[in-house]
PyMOL Python script that loads the backbone (N, CA, C, O; Angstrom):
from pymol import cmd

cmd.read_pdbstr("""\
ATOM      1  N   UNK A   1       5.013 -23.210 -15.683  1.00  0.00           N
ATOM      2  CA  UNK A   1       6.224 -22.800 -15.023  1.00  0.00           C
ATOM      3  C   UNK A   1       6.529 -21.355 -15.411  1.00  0.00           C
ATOM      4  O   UNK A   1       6.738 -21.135 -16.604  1.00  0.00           O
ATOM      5  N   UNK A   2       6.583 -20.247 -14.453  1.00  0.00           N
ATOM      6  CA  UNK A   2       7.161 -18.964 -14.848  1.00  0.00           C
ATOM      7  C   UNK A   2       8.504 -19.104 -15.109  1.00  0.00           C
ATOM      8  O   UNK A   2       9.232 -19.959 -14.605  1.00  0.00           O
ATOM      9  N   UNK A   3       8.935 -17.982 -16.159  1.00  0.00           N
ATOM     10  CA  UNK A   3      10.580 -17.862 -16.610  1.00  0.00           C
ATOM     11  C   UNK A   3      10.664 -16.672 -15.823  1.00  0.00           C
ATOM     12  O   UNK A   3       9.823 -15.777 -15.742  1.00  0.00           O
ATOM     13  N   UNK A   4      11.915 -16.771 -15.177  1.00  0.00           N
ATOM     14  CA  UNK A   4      12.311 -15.605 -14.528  1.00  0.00           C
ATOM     15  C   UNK A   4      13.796 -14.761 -15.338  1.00  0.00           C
ATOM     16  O   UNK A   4      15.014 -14.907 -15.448  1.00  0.00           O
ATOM     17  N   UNK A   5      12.627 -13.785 -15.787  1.00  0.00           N
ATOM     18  CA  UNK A   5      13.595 -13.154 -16.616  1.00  0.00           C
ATOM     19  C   UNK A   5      12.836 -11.374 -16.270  1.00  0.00           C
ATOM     20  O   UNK A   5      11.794 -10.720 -16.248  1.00  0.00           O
ATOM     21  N   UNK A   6      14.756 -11.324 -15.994  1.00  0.00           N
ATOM     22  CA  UNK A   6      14.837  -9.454 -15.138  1.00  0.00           C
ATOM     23  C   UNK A   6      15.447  -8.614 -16.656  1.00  0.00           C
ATOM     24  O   UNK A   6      16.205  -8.802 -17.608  1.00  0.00           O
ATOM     25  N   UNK A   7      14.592  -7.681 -16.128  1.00  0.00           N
ATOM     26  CA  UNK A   7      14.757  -6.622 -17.237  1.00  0.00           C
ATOM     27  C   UNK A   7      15.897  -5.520 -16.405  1.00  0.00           C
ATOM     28  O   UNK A   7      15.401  -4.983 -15.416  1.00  0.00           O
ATOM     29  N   UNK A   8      17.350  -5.145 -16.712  1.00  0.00           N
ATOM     30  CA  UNK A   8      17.969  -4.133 -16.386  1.00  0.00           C
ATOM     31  C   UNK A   8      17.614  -3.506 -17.288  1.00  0.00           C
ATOM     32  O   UNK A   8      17.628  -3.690 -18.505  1.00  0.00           O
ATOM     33  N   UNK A   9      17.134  -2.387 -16.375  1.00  0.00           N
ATOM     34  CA  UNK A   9      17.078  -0.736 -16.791  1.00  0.00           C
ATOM     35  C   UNK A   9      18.059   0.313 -15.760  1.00  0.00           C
ATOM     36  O   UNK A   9      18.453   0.098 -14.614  1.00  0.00           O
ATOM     37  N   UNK A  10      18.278   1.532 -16.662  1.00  0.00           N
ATOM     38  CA  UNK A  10      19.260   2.763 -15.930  1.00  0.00           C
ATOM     39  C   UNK A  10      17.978   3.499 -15.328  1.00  0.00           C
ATOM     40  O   UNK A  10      16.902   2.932 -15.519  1.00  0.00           O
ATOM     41  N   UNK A  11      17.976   4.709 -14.618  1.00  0.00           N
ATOM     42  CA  UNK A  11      17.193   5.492 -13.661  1.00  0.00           C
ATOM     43  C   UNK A  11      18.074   6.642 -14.781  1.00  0.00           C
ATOM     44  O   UNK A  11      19.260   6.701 -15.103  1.00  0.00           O
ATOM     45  N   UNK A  12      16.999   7.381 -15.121  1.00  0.00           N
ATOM     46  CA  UNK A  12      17.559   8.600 -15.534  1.00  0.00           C
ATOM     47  C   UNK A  12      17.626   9.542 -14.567  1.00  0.00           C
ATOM     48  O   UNK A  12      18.030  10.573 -15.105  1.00  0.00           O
ATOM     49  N   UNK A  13      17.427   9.724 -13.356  1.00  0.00           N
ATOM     50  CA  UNK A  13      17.411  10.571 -12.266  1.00  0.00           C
ATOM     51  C   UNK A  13      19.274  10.053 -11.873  1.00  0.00           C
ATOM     52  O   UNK A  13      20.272  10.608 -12.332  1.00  0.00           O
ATOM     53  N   UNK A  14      19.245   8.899 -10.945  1.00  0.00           N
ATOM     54  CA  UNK A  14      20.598   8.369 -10.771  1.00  0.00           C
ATOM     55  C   UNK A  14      21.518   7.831 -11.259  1.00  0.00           C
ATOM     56  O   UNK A  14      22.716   7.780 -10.979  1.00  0.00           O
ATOM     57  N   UNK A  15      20.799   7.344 -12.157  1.00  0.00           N
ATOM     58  CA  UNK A  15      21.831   6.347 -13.568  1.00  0.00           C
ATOM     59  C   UNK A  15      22.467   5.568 -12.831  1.00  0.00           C
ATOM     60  O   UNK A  15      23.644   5.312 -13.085  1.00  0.00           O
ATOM     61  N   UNK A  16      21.568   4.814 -11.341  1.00  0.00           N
ATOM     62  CA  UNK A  16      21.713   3.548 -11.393  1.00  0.00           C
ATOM     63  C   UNK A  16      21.272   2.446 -11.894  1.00  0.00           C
ATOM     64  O   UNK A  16      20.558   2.774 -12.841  1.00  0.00           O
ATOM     65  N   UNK A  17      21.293   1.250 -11.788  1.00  0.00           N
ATOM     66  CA  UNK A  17      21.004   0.228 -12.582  1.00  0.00           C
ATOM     67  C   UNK A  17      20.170  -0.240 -11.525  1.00  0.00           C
ATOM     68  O   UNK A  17      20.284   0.062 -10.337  1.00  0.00           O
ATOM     69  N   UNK A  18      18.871  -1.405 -12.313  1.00  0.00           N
ATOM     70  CA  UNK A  18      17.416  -1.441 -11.310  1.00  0.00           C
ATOM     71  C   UNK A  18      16.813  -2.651 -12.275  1.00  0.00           C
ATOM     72  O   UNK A  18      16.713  -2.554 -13.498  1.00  0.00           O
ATOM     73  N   UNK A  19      16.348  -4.065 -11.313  1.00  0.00           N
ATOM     74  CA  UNK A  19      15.920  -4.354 -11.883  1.00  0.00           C
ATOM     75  C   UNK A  19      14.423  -5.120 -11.342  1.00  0.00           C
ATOM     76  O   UNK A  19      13.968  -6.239 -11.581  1.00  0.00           O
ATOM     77  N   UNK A  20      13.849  -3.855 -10.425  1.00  0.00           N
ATOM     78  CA  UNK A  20      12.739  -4.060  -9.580  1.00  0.00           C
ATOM     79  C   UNK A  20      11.650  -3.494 -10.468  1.00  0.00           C
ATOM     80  O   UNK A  20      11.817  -3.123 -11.629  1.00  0.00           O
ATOM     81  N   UNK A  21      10.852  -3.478  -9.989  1.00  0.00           N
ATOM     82  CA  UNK A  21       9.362  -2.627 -10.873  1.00  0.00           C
ATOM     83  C   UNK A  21       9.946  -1.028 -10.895  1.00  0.00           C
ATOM     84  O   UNK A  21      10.468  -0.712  -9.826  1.00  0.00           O
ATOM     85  N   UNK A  22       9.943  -0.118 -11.794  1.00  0.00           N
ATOM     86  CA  UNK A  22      10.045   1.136 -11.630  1.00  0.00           C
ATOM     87  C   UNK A  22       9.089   1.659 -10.526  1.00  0.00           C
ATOM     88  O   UNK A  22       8.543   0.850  -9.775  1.00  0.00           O
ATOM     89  N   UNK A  23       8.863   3.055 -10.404  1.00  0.00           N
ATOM     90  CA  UNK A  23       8.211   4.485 -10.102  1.00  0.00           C
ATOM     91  C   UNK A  23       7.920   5.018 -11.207  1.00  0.00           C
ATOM     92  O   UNK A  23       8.647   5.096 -12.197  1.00  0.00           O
ATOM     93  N   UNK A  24       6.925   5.376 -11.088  1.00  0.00           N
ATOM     94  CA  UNK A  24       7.052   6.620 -11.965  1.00  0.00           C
ATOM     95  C   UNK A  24       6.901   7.742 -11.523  1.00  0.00           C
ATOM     96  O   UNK A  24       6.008   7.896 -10.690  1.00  0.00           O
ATOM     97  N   UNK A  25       7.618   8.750 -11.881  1.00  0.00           N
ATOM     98  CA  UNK A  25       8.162   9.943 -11.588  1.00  0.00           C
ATOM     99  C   UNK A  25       6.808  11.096 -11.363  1.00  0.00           C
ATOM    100  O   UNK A  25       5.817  11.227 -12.081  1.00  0.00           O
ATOM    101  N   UNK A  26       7.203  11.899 -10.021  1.00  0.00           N
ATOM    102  CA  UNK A  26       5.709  12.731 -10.073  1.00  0.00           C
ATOM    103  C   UNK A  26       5.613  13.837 -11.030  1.00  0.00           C
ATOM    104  O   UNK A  26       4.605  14.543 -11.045  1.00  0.00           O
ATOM    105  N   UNK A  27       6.855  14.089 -12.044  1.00  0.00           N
ATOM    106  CA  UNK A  27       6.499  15.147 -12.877  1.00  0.00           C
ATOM    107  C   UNK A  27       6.657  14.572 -14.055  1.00  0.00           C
ATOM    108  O   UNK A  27       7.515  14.890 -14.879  1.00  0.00           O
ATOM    109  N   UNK A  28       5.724  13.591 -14.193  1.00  0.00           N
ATOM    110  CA  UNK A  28       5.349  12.688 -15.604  1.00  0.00           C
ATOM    111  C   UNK A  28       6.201  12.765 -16.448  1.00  0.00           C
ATOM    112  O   UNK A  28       5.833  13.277 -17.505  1.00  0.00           O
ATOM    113  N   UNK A  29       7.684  12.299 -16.349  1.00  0.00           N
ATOM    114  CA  UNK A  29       8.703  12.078 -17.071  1.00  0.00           C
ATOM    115  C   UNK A  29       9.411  10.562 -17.228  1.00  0.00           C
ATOM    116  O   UNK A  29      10.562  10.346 -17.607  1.00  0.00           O
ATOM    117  N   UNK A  30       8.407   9.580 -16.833  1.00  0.00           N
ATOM    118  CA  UNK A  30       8.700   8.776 -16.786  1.00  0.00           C
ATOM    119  C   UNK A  30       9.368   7.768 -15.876  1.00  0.00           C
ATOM    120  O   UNK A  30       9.909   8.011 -14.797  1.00  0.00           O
ATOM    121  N   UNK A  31       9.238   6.544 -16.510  1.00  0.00           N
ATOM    122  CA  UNK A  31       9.973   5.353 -14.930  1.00  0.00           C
ATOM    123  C   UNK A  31      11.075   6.138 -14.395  1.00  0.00           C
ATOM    124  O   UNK A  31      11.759   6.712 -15.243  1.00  0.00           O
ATOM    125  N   UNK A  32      11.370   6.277 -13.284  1.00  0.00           N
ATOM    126  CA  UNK A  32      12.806   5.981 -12.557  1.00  0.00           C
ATOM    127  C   UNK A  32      12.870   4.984 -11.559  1.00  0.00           C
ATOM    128  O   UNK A  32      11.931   4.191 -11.484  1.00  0.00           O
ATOM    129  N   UNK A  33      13.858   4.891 -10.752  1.00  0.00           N
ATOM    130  CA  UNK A  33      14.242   3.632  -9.872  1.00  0.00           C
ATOM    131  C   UNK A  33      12.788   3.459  -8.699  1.00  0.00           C
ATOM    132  O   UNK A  33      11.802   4.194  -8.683  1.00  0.00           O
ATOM    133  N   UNK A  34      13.076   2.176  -7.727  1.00  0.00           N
ATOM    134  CA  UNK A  34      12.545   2.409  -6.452  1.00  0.00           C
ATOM    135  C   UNK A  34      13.101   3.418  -5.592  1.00  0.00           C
ATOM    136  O   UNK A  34      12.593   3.945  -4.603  1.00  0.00           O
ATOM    137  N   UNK A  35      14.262   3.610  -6.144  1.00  0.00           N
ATOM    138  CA  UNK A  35      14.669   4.196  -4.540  1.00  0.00           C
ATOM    139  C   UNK A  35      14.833   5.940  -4.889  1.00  0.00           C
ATOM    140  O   UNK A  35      14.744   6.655  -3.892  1.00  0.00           O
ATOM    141  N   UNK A  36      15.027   6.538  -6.025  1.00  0.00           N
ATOM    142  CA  UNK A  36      14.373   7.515  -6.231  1.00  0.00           C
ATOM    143  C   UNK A  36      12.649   8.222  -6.543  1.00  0.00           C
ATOM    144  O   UNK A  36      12.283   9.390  -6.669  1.00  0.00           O
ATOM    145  N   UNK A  37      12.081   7.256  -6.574  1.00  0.00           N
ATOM    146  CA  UNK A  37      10.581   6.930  -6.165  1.00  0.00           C
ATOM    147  C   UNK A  37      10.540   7.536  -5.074  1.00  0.00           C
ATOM    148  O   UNK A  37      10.241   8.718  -4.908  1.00  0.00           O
ATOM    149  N   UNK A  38      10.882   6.642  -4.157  1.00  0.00           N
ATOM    150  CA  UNK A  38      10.946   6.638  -2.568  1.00  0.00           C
ATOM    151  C   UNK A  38      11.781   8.103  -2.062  1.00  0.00           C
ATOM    152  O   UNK A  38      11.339   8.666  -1.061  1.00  0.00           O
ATOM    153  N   UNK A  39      12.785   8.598  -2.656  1.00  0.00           N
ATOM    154  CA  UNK A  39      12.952   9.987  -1.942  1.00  0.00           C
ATOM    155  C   UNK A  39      12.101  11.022  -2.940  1.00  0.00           C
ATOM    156  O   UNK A  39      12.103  12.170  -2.496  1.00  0.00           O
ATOM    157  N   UNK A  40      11.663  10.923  -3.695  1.00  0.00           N
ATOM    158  CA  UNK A  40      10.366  11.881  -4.334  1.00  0.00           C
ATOM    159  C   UNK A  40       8.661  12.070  -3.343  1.00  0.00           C
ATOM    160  O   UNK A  40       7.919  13.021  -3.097  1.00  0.00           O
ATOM    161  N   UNK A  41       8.654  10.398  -2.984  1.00  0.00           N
ATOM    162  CA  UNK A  41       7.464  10.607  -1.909  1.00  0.00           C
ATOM    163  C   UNK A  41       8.103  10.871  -0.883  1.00  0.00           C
ATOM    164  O   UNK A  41       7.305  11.644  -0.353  1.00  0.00           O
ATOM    165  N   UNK A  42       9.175  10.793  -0.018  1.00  0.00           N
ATOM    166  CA  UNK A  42       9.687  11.554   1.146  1.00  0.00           C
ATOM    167  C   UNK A  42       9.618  12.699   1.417  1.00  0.00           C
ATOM    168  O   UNK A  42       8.982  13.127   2.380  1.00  0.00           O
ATOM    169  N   UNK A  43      10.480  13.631   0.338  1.00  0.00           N
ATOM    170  CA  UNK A  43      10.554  14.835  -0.115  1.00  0.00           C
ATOM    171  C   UNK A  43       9.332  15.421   0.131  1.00  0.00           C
ATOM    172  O   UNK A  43       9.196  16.474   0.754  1.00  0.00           O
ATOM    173  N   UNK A  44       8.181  14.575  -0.480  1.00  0.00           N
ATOM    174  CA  UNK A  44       6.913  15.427  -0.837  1.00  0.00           C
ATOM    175  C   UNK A  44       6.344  15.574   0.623  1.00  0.00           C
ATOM    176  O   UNK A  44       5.346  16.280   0.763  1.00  0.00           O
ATOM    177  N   UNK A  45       6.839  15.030   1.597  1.00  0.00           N
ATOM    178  CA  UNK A  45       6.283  15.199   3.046  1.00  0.00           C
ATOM    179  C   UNK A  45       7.012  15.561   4.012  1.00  0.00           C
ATOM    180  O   UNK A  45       6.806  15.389   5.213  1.00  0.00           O
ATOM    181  N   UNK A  46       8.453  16.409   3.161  1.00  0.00           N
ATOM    182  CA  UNK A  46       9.098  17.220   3.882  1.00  0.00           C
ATOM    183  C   UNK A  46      10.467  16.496   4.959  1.00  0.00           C
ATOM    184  O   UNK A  46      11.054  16.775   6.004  1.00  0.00           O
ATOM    185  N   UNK A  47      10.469  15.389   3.864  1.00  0.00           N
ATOM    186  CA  UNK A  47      11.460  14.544   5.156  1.00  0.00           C
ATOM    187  C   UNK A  47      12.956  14.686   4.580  1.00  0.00           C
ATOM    188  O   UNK A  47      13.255  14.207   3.486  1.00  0.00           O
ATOM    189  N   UNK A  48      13.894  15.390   5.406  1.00  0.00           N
ATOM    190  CA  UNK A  48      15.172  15.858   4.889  1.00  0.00           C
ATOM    191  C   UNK A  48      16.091  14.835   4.036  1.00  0.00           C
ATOM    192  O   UNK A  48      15.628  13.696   4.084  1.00  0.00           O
ATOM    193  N   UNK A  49      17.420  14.958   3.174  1.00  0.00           N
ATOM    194  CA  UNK A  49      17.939  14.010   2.078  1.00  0.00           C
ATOM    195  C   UNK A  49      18.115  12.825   3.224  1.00  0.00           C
ATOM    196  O   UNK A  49      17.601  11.708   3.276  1.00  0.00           O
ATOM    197  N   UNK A  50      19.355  13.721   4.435  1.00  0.00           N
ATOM    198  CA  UNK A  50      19.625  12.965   5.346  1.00  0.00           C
ATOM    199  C   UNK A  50      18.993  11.616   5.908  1.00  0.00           C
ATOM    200  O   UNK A  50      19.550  10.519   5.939  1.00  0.00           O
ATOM    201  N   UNK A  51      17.553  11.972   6.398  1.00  0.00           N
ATOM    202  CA  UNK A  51      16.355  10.842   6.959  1.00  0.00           C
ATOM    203  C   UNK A  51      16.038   9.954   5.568  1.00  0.00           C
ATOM    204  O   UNK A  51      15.692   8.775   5.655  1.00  0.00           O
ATOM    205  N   UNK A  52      16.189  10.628   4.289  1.00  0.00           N
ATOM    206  CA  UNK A  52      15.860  10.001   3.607  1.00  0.00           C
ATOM    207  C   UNK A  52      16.434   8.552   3.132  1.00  0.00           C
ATOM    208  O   UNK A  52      15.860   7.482   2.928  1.00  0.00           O
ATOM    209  N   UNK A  53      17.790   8.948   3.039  1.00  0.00           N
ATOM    210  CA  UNK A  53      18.894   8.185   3.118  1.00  0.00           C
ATOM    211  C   UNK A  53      18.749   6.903   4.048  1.00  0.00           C
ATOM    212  O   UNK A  53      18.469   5.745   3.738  1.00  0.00           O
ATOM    213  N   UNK A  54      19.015   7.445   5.225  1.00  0.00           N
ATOM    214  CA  UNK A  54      18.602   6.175   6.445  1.00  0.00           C
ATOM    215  C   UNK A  54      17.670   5.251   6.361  1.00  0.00           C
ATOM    216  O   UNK A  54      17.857   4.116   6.801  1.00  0.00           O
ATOM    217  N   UNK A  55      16.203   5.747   5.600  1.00  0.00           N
ATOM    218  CA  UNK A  55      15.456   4.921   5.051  1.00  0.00           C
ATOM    219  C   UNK A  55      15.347   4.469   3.852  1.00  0.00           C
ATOM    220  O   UNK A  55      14.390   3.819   3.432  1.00  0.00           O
ATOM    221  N   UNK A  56      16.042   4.696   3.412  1.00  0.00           N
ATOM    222  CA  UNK A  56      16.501   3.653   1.986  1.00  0.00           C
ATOM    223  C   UNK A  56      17.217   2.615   2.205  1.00  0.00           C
ATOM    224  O   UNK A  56      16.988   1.461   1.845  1.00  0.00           O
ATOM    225  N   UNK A  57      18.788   3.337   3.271  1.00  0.00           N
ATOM    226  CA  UNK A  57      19.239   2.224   3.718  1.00  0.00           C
ATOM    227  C   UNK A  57      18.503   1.028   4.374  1.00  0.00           C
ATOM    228  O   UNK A  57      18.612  -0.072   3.833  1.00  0.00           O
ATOM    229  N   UNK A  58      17.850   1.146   5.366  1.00  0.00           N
ATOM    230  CA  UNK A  58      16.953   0.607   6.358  1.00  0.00           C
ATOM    231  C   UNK A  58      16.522  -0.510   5.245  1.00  0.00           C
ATOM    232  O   UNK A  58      16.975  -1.636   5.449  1.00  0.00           O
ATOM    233  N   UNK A  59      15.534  -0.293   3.860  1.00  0.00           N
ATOM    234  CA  UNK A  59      14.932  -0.773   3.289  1.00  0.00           C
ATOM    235  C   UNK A  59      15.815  -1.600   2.266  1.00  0.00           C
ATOM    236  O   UNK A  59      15.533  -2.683   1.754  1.00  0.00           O
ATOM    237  N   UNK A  60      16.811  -0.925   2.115  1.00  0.00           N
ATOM    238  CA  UNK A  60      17.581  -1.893   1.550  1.00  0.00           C
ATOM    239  C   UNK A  60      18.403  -3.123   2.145  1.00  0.00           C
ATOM    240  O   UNK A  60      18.789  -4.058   1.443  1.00  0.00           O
ATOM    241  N   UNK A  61      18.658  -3.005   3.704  1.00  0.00           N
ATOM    242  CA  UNK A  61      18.985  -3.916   4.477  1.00  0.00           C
ATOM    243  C   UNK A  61      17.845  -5.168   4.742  1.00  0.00           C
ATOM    244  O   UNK A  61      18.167  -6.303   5.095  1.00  0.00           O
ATOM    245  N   UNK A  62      16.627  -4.769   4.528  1.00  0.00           N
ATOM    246  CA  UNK A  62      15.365  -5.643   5.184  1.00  0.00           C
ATOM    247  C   UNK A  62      15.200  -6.631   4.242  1.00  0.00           C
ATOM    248  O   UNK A  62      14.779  -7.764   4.474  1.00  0.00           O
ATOM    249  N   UNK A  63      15.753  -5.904   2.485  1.00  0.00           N
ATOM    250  CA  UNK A  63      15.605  -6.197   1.268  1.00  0.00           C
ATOM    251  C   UNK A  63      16.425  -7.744   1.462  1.00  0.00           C
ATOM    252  O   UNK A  63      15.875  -8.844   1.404  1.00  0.00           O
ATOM    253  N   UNK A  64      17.900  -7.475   1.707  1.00  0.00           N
ATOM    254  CA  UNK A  64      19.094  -8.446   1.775  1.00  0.00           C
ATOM    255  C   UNK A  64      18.497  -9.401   2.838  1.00  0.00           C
ATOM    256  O   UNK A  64      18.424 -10.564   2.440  1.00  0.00           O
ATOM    257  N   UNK A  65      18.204  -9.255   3.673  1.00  0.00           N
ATOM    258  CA  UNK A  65      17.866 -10.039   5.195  1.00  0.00           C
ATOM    259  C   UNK A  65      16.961 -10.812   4.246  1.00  0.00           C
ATOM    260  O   UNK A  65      17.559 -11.877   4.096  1.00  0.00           O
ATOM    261  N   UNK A  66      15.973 -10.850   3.608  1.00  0.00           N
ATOM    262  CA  UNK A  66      14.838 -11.743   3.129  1.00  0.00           C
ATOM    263  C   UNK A  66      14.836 -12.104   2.101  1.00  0.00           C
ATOM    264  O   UNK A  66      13.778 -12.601   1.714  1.00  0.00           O
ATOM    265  N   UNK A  67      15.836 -12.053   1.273  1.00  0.00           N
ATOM    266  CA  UNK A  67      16.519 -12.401   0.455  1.00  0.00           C
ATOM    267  C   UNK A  67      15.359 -12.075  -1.321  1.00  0.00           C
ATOM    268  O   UNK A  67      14.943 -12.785  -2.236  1.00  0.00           O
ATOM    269  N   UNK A  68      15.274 -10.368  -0.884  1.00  0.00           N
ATOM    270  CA  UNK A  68      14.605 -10.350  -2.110  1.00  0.00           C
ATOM    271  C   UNK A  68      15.518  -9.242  -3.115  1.00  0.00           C
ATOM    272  O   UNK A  68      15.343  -9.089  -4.324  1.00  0.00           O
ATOM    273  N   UNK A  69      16.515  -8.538  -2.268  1.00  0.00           N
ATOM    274  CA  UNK A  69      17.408  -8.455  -3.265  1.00  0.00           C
ATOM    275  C   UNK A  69      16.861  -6.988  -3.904  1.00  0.00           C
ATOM    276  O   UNK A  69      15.795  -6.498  -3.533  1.00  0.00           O
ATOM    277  N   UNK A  70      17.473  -6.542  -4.612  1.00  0.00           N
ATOM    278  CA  UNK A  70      17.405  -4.785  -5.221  1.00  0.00           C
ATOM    279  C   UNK A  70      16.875  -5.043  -6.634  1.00  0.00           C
ATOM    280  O   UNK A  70      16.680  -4.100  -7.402  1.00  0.00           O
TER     281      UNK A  70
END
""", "prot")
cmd.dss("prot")
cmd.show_as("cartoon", "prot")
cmd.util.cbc("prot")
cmd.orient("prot")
């Protein structure tokens, strides 16, 4: 039987609270969140905060709908 046991951690980028698999950061400073992950690879392909945003949201809505949660 697996124990389901979540590790909260802070994001030193947002100093939100996360208790998904980290990122790690592209300037080797260590874990931060998914969702600053995710606007670091955006960024890196030139996609504005704005768009970025929308797709976080997006992903965080798909998250709730299927019930896997942040």
């Amino acid at each position: 039987m697996k124990d389901n046991i979540f590790r909260i951690s802070v994001c030193p980028r947002c100093g939100q609270t996360y208790t998904s698999p980290p990122a790690t950061a592209r300037d080797g400073s260590g874990p931060i969140c998914p969702d600053c992950g995710t606007r670091e690879a955006l960024e890196s392909i030139g996609v504005d905060a704005a768009e970025q945003e929308k797709i976080i949201d997006t992903i965080h809505r798909c998250q709730r709908e299927s019930g896997l949660g942040r």
